[in-house]
C-alpha positions in Angstrom: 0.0 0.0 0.0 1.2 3.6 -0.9 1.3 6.3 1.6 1.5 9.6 0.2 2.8 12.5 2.0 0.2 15.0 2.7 1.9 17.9 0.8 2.3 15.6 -2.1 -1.1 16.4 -3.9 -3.4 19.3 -4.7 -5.4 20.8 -2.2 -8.8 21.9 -3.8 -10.9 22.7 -0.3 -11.1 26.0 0.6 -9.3 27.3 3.3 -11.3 28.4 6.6 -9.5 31.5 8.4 -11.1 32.2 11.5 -10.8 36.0 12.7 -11.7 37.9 14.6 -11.6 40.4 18.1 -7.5 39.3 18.9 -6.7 36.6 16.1 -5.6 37.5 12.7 -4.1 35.0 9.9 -1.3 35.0 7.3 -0.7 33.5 3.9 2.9 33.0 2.8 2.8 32.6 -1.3 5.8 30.7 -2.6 7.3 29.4 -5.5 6.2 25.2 -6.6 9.4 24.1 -5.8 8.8 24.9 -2.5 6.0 22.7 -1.8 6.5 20.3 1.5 8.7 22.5 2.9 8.0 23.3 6.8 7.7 27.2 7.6 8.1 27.7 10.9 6.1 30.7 13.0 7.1 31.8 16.8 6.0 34.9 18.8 8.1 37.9 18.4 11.2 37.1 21.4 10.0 33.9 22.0 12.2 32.2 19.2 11.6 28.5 21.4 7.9 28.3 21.2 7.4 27.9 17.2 4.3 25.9 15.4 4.5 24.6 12.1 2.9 24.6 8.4 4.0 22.8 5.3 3.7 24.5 1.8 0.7 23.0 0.2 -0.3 23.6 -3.4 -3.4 25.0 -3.5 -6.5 25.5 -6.3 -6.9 29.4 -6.4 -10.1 29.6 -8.5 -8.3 27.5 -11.2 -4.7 28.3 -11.1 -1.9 26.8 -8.8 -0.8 28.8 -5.4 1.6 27.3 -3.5 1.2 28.7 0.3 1.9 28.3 4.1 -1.3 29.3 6.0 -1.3 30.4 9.8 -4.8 30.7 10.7 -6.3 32.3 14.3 -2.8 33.9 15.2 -3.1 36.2 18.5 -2.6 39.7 17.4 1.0 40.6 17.4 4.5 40.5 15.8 6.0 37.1 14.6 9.2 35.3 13.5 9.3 33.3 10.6 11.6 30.1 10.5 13.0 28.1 7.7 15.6 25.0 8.1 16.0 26.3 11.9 17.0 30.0 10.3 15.0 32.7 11.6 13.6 33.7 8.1 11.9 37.3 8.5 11.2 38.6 11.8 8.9 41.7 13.0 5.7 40.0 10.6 2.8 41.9 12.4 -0.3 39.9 12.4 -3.7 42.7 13.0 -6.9 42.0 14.5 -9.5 40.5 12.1 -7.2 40.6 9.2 -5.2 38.3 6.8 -1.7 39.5 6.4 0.4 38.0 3.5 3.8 37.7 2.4 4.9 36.6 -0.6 8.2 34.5 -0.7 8.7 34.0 -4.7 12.0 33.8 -5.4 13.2 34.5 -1.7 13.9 31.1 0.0 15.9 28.3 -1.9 14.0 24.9 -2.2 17.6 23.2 -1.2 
């Protein structure tokens, strides 16, 4: 029996982002190559308390996106984490609002 990795196929559902009074949520839009790869998100100054996304590709109303999504974030400043390498820091997450970041080009698949 096969067992395929999760990131390893097309993910048509739509994406739920709850938001609200506190929470926001953010997209990270990367290149293809780039799908599988675990981003990494910690509070601002709190580099040792990090959760996880992969890079999934995504159906964006017919055309391939290939994102990390963080969804019900606490309002605030984050640090973004790649391969154990603090990535970006200072990403500000708002109240009731998606914030993205787009990553084409910008991290190597290696």
């Amino acid at each position: 029996m096969s067992h395929e990795h999760y990131s390893a196929r097309t993910h048509p559902e739509f994406v739920v982002l709850e938001l609200g009074s506190g929470f926001g949520a953010l997209i990270i839009h990367t290149e293809p190559d780039l799908v599988g790869l675990e981003v990494e998100i910690s509070p601002a100054g709190e580099d040792d308390r990090r959760s996880h996304k992969e890079v999934l590709e995504r159906d964006a109303g017919g055309r391939p996106d290939y994102t990390a999504v963080f969804d019900r974030l606490p309002a605030g400043e984050y640090t973004l984490w790649v391969r154990d390498v603090a990535w970006e820091r200072h990403v500000k997450v708002h109240d009731g609002r998606i914030a993205q970041l787009d990553w084409h080009e910008e991290v190597d698949a290696a």
